[in-house]
PDB file with one MODEL, atoms N, CA, C and O in Angstrom:
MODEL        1
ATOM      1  N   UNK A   1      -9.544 -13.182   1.071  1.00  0.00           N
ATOM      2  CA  UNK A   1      -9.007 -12.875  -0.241  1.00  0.00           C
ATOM      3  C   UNK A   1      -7.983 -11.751  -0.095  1.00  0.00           C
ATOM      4  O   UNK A   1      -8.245 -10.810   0.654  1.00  0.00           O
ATOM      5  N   UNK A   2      -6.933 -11.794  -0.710  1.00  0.00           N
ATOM      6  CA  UNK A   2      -6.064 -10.845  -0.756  1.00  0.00           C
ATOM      7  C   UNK A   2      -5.384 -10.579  -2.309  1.00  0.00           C
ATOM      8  O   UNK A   2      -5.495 -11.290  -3.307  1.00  0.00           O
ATOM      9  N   UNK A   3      -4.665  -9.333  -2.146  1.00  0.00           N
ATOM     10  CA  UNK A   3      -4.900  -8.392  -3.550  1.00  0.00           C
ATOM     11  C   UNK A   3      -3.467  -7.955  -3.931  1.00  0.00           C
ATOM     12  O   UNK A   3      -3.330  -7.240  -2.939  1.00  0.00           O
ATOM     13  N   UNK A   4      -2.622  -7.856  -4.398  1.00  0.00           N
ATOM     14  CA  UNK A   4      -1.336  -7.563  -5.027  1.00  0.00           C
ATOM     15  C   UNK A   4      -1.048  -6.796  -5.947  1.00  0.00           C
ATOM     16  O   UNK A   4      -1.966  -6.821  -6.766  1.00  0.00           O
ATOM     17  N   UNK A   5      -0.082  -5.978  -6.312  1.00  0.00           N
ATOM     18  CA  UNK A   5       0.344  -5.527  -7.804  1.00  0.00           C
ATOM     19  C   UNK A   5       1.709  -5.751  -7.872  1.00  0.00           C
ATOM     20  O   UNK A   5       2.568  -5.502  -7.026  1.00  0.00           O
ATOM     21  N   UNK A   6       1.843  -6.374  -9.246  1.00  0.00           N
ATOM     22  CA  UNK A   6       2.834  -6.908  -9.301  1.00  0.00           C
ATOM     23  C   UNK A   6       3.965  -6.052 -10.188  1.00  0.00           C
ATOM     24  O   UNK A   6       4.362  -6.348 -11.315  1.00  0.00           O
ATOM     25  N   UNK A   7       4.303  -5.111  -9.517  1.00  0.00           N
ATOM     26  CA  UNK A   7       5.527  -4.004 -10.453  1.00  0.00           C
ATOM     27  C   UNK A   7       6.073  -4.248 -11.370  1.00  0.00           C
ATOM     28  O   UNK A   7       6.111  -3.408 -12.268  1.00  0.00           O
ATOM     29  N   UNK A   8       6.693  -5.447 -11.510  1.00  0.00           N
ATOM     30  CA  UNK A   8       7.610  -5.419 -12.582  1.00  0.00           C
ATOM     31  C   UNK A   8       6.438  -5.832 -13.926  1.00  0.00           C
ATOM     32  O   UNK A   8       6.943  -5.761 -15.046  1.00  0.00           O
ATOM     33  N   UNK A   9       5.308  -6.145 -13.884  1.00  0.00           N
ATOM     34  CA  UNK A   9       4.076  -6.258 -15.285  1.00  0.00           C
ATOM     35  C   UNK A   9       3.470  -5.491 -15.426  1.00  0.00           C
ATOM     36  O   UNK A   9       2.785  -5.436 -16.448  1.00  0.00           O
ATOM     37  N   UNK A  10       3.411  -4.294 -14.243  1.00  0.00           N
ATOM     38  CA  UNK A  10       2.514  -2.951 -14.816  1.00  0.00           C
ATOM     39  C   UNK A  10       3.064  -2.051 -15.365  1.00  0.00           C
ATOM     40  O   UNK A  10       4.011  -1.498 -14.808  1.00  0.00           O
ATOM     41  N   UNK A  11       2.742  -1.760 -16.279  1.00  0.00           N
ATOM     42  CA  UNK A  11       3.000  -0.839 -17.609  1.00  0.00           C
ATOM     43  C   UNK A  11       2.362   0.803 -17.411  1.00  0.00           C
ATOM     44  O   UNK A  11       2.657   1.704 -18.196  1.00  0.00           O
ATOM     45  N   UNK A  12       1.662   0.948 -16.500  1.00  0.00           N
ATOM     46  CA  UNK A  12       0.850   2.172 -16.365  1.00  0.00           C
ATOM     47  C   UNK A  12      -0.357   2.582 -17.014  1.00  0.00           C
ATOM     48  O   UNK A  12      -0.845   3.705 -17.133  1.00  0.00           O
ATOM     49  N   UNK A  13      -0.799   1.315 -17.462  1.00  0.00           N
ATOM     50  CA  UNK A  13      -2.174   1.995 -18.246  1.00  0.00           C
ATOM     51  C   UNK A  13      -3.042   2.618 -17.415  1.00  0.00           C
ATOM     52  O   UNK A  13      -3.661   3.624 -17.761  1.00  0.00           O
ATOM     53  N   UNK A  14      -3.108   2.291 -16.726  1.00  0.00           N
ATOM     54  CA  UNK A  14      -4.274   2.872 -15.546  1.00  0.00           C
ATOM     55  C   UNK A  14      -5.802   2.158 -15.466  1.00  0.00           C
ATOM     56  O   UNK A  14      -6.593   2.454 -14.570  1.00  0.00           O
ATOM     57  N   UNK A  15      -6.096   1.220 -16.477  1.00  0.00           N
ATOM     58  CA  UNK A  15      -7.262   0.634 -16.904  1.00  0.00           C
ATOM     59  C   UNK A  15      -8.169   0.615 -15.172  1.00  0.00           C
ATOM     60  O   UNK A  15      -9.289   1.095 -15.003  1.00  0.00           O
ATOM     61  N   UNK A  16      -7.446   0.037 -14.232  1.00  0.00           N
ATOM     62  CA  UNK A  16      -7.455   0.129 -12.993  1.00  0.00           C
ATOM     63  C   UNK A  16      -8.031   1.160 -12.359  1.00  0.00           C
ATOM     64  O   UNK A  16      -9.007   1.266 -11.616  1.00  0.00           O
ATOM     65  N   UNK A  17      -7.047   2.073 -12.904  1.00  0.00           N
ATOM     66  CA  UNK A  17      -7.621   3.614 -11.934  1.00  0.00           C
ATOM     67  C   UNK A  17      -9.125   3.778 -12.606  1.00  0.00           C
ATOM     68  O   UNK A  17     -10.173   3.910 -11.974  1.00  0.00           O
ATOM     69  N   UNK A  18      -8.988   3.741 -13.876  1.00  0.00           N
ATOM     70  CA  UNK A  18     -10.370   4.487 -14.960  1.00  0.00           C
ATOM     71  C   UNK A  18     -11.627   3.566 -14.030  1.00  0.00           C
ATOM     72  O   UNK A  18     -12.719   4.038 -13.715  1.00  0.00           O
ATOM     73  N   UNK A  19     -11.148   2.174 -13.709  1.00  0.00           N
ATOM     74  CA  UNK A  19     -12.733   1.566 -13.037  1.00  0.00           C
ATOM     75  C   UNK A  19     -12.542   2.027 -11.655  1.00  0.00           C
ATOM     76  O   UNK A  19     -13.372   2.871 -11.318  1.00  0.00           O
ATOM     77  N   UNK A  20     -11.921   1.796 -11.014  1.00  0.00           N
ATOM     78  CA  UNK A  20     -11.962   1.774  -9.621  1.00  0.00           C
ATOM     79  C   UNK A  20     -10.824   2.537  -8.409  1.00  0.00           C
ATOM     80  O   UNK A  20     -10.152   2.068  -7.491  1.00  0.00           O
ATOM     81  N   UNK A  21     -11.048   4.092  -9.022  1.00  0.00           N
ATOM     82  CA  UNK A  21      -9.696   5.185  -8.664  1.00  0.00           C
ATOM     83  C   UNK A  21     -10.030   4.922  -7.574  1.00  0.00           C
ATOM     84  O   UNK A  21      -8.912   5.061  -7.077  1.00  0.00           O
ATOM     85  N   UNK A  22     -11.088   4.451  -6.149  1.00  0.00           N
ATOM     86  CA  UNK A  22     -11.037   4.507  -5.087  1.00  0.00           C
ATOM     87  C   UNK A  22      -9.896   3.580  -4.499  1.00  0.00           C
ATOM     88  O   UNK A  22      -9.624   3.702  -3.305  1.00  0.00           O
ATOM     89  N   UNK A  23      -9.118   2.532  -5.384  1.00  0.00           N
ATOM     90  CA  UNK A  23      -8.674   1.691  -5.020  1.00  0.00           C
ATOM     91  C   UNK A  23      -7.278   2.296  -5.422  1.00  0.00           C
ATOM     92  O   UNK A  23      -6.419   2.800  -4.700  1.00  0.00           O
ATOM     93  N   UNK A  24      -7.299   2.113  -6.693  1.00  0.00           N
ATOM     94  CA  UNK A  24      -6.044   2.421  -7.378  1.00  0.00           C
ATOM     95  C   UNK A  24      -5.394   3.557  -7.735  1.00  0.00           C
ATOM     96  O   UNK A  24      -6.121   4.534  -7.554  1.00  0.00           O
ATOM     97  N   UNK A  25      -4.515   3.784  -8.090  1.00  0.00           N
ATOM     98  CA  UNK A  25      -3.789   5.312  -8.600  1.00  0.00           C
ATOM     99  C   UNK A  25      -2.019   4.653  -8.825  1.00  0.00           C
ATOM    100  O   UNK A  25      -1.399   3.707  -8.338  1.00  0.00           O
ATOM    101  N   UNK A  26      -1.720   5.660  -9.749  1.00  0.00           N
ATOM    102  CA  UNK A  26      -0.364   5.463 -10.384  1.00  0.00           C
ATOM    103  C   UNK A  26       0.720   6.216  -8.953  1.00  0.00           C
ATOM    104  O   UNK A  26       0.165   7.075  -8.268  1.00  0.00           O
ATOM    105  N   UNK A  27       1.609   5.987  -8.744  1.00  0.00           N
ATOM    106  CA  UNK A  27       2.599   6.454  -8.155  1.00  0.00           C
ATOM    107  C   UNK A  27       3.759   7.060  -8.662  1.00  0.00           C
ATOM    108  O   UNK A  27       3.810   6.993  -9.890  1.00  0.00           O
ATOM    109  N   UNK A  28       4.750   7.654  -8.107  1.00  0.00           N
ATOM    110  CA  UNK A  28       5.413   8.253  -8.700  1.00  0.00           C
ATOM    111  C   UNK A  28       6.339   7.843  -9.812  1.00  0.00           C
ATOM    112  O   UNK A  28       6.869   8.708 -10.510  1.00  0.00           O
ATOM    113  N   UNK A  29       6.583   6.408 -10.032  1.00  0.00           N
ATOM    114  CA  UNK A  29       7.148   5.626 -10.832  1.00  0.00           C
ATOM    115  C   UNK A  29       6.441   5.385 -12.410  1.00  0.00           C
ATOM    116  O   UNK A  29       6.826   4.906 -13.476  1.00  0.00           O
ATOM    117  N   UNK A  30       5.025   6.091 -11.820  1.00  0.00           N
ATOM    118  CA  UNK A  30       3.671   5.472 -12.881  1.00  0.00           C
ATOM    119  C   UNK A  30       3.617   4.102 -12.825  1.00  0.00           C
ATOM    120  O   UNK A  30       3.751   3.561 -13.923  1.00  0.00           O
ATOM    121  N   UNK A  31       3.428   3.214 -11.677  1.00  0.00           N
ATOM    122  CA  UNK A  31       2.933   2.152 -11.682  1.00  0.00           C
ATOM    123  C   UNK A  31       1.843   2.236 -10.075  1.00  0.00           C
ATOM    124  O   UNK A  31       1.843   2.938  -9.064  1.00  0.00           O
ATOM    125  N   UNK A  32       0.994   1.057 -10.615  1.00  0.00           N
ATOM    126  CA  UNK A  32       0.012   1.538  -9.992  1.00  0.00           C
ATOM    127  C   UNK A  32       0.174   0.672  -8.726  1.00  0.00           C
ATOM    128  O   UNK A  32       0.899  -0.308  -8.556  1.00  0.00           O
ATOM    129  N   UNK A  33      -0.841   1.393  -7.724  1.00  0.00           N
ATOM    130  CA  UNK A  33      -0.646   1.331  -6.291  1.00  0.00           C
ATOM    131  C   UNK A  33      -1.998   0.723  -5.358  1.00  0.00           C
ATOM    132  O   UNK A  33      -2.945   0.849  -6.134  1.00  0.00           O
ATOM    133  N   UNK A  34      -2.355   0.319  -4.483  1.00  0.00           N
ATOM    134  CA  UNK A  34      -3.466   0.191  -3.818  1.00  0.00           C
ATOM    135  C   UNK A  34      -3.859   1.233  -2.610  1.00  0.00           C
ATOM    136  O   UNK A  34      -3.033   1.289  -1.699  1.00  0.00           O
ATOM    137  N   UNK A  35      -4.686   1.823  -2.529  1.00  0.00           N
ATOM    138  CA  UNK A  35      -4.953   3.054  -1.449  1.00  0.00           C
ATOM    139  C   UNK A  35      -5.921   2.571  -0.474  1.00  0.00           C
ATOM    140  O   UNK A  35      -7.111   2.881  -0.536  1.00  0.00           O
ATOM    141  N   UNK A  36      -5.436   1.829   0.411  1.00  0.00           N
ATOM    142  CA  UNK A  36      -5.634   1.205   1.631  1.00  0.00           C
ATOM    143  C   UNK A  36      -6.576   2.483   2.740  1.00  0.00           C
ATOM    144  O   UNK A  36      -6.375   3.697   2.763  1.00  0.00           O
ATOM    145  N   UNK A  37      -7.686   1.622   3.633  1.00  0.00           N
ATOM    146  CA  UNK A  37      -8.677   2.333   4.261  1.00  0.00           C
ATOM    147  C   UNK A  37      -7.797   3.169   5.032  1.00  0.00           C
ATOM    148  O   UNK A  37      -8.012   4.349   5.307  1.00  0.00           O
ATOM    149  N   UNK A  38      -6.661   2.401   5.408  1.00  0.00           N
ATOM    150  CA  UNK A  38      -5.773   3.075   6.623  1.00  0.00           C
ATOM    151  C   UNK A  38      -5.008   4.573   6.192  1.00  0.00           C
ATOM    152  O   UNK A  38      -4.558   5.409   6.976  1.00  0.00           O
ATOM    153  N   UNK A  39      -5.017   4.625   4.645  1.00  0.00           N
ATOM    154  CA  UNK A  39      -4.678   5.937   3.957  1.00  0.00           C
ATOM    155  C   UNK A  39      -2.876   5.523   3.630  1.00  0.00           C
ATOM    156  O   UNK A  39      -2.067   6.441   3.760  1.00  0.00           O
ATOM    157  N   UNK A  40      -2.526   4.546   3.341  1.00  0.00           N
ATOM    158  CA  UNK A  40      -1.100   3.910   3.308  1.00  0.00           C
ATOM    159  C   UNK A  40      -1.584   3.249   1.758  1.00  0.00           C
ATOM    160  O   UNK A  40      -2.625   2.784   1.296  1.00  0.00           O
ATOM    161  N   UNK A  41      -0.186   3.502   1.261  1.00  0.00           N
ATOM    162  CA  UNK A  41      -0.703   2.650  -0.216  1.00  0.00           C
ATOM    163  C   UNK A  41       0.364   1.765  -0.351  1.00  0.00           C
ATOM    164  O   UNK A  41       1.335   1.803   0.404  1.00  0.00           O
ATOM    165  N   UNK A  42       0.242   0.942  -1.300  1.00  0.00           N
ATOM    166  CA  UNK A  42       1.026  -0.566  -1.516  1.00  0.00           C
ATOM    167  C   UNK A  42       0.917  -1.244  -2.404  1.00  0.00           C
ATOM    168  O   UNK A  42      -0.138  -1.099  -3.022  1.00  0.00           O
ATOM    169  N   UNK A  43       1.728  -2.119  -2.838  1.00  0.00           N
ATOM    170  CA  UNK A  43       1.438  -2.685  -4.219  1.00  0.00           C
ATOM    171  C   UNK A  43       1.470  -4.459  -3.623  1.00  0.00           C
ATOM    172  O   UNK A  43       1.228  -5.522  -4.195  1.00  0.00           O
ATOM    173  N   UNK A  44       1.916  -4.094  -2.142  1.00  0.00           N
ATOM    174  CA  UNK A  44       2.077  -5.978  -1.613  1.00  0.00           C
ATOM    175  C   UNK A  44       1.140  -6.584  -1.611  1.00  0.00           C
ATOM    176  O   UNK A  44       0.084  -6.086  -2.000  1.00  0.00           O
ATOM    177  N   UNK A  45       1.197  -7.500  -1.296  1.00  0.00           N
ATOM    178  CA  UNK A  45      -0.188  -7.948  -0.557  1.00  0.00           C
ATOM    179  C   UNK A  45      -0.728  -7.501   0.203  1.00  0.00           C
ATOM    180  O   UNK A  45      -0.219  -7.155   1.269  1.00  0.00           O
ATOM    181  N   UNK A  46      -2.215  -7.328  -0.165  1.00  0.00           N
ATOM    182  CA  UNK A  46      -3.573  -6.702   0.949  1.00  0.00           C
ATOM    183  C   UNK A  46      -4.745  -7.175   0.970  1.00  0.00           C
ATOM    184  O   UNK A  46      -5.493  -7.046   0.002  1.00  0.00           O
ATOM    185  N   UNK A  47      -5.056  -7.726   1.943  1.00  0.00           N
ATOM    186  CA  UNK A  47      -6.839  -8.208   2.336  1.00  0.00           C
ATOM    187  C   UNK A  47      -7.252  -7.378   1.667  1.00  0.00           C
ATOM    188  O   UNK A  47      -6.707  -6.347   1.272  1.00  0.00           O
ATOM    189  N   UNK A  48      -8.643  -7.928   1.423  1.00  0.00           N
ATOM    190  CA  UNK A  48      -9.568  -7.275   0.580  1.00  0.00           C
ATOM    191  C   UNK A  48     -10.716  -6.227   1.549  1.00  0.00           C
ATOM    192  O   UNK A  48     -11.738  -5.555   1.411  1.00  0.00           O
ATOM    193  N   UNK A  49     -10.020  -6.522   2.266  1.00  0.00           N
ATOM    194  CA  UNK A  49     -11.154  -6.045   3.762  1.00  0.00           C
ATOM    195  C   UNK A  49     -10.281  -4.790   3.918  1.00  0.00           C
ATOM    196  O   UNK A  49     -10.904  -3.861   4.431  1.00  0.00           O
ATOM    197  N   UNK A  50      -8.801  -4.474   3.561  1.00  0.00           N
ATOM    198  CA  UNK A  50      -8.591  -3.465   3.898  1.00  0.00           C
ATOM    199  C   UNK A  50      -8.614  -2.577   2.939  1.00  0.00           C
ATOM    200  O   UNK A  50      -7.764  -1.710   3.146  1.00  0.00           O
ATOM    201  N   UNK A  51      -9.348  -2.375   1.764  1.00  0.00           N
ATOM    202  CA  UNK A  51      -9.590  -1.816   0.134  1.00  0.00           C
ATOM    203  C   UNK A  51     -10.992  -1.362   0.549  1.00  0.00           C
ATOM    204  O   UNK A  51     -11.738  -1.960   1.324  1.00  0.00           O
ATOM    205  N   UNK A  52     -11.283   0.026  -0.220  1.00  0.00           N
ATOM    206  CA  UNK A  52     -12.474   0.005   0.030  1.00  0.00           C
ATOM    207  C   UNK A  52     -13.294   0.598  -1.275  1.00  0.00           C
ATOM    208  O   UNK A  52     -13.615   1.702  -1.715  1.00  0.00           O
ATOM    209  N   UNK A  53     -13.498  -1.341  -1.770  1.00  0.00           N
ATOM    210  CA  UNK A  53     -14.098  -1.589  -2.221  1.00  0.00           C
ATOM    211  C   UNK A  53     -14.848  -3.279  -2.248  1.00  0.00           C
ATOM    212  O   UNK A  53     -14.137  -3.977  -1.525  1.00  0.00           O
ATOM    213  N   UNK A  54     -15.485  -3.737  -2.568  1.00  0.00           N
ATOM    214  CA  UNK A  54     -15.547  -5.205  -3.087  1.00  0.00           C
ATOM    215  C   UNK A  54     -14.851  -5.790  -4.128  1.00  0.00           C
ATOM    216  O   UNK A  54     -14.206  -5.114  -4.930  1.00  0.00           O
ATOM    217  N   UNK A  55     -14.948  -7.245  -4.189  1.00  0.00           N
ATOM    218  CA  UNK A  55     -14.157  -7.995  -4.435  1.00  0.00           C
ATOM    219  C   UNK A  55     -14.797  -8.271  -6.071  1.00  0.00           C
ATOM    220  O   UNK A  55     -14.168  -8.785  -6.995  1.00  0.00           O
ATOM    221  N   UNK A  56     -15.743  -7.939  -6.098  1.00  0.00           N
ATOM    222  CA  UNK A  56     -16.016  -8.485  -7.593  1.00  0.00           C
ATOM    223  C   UNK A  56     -15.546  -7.250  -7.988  1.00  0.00           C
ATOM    224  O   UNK A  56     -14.559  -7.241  -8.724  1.00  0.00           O
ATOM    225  N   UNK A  57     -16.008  -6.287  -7.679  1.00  0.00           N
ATOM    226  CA  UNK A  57     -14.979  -4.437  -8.017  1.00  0.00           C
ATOM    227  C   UNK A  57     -13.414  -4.632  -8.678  1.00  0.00           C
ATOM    228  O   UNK A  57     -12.903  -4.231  -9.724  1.00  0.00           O
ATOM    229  N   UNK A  58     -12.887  -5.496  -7.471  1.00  0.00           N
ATOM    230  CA  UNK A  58     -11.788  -5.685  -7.728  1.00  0.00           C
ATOM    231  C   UNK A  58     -10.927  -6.328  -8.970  1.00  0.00           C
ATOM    232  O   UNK A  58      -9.961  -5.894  -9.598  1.00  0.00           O
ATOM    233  N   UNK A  59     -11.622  -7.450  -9.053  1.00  0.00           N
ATOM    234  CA  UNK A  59     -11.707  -8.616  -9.568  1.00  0.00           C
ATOM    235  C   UNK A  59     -11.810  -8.077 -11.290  1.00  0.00           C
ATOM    236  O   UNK A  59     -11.003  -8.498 -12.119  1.00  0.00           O
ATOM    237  N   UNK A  60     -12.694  -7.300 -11.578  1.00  0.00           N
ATOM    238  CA  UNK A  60     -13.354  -6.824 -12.590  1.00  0.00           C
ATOM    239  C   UNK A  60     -12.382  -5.318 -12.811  1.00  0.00           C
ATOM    240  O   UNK A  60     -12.650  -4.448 -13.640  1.00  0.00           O
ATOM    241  N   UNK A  61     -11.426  -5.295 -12.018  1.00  0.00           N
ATOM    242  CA  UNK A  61     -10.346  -3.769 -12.391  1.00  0.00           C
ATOM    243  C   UNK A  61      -9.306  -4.655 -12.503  1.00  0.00           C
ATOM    244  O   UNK A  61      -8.344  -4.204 -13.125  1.00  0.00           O
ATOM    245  N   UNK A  62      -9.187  -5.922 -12.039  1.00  0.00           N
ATOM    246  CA  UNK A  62      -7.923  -7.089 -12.493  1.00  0.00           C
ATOM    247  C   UNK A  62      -8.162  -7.428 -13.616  1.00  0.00           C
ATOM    248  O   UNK A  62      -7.166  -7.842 -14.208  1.00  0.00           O
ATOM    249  N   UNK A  63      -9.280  -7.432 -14.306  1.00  0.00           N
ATOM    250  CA  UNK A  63      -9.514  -8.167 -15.550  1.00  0.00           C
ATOM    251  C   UNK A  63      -9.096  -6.999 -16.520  1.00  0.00           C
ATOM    252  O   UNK A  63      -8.916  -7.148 -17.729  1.00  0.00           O
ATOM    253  N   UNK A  64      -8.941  -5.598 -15.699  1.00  0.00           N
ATOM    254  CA  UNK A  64      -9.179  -4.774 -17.218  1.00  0.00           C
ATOM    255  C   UNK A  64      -7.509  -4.913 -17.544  1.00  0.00           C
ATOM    256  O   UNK A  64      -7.105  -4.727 -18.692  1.00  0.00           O
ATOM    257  N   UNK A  65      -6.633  -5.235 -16.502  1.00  0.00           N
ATOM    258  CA  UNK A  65      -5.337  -5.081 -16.654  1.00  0.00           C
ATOM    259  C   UNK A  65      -4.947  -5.635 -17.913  1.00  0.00           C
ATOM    260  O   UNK A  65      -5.091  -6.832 -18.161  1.00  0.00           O
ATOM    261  N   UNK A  66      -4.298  -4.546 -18.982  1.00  0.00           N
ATOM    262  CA  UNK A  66      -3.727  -5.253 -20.123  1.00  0.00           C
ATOM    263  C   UNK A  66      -2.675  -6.627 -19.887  1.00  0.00           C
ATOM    264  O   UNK A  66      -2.690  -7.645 -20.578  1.00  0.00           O
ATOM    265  N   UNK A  67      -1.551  -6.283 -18.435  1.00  0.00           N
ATOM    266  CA  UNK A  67      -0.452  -6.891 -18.627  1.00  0.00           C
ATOM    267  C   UNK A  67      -1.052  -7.718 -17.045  1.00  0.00           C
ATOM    268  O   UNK A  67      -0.152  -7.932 -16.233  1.00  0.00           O
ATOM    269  N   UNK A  68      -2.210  -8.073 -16.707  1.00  0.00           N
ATOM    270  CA  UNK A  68      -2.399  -8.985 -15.429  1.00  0.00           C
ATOM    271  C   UNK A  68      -1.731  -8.846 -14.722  1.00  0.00           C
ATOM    272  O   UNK A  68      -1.440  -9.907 -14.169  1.00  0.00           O
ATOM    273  N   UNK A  69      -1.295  -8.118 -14.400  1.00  0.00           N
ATOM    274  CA  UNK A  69      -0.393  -7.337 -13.103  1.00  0.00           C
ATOM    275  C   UNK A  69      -1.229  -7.237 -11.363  1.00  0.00           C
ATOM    276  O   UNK A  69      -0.665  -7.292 -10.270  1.00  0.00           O
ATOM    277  N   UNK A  70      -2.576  -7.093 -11.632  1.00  0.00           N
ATOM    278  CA  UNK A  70      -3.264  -7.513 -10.541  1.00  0.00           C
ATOM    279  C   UNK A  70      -3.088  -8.828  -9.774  1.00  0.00           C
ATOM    280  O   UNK A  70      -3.860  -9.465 -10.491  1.00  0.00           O
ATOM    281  N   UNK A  71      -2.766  -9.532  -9.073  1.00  0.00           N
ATOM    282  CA  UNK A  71      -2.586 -10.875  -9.197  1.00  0.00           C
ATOM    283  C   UNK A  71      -4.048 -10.824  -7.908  1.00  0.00           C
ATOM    284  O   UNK A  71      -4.456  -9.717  -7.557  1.00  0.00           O
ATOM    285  N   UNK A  72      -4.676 -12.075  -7.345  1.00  0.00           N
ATOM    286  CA  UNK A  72      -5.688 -12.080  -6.371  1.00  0.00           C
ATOM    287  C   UNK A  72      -5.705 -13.840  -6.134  1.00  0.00           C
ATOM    288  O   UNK A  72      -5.768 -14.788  -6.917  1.00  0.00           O
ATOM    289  N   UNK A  73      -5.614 -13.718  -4.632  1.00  0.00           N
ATOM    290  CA  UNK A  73      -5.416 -15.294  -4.201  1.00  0.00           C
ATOM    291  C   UNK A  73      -6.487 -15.381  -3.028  1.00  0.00           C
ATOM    292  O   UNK A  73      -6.783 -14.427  -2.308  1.00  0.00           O
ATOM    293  N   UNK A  74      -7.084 -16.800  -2.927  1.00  0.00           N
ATOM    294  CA  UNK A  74      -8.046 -16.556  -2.080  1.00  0.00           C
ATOM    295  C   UNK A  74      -7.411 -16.882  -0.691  1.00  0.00           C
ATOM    296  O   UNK A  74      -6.185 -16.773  -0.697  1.00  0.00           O
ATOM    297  N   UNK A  75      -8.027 -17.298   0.626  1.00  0.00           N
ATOM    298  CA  UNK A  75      -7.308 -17.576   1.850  1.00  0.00           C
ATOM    299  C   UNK A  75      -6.495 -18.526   1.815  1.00  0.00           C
ATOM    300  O   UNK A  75      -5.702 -18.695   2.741  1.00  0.00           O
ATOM    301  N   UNK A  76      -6.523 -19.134   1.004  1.00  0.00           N
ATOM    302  CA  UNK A  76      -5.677 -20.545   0.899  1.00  0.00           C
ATOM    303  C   UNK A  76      -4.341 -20.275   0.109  1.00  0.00           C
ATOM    304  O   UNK A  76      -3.493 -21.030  -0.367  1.00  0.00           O
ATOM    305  N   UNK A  77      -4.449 -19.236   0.144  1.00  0.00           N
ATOM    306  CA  UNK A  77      -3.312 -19.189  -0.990  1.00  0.00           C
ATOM    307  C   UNK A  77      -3.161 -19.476  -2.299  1.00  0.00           C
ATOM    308  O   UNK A  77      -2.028 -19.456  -2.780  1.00  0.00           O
ATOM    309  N   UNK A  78      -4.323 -19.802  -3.119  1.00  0.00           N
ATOM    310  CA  UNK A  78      -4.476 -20.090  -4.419  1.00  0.00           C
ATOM    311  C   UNK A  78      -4.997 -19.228  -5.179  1.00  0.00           C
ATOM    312  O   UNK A  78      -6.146 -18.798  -5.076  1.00  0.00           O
ATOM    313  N   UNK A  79      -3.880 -18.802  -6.299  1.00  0.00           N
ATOM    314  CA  UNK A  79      -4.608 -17.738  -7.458  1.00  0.00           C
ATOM    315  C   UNK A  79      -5.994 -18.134  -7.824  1.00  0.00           C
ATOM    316  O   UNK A  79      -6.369 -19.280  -8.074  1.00  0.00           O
ATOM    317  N   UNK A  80      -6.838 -16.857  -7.826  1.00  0.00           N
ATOM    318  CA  UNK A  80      -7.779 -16.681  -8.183  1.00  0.00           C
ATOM    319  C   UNK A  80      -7.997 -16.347  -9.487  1.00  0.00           C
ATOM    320  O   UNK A  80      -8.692 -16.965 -10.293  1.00  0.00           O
ATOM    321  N   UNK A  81      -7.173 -15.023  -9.719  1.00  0.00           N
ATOM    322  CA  UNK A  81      -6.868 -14.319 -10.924  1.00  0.00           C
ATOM    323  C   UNK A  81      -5.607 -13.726 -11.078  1.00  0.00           C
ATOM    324  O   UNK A  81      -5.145 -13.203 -10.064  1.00  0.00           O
ATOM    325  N   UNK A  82      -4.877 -13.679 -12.203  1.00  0.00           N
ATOM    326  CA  UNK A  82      -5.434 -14.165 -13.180  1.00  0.00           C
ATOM    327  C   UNK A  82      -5.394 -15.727 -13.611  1.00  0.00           C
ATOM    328  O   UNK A  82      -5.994 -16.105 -14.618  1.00  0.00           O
TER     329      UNK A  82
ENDMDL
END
């Protein structure tokens, strides 16, 4: 499974950060970011293996997104969510 943010739909609410700040945080733009185990953050695509958190975690901080800006595809390449 891998994990995305998609810049140009995040708005900055942070709904993201409020569940799961281990993952997420706003950047200097105020759009939000992924904070990777490796200590590198990103909004590209990222395994879920390199987040540290789980996937229903995840999944469930994608749902809070007002503007679905989370996007999540499984190995195959097929949206998951939203």
């Amino acid at each position: 499974m891998r994990v995305r943010v998609d810049r140009e739909l995040c708005i900055g609410a942070a709904s993201c950060i409020a569940l799961l700040p281990e993952v997420f945080e706003l950047d200097e733009e105020g759009k939000a970011v992924m904070k990777k185990l490796a200590g590198d953050k990103t909004s590209e695509w990222t395994d879920v293996k390199e987040l540290s958190s789980e996937l229903k975690l995840i999944i469930e901080a994608a749902r809070s997104c007002p503007t679905n800006a989370i996007i999540i595809e499984d190995d195959d390449g097929k949206q998951v969510y939203p």
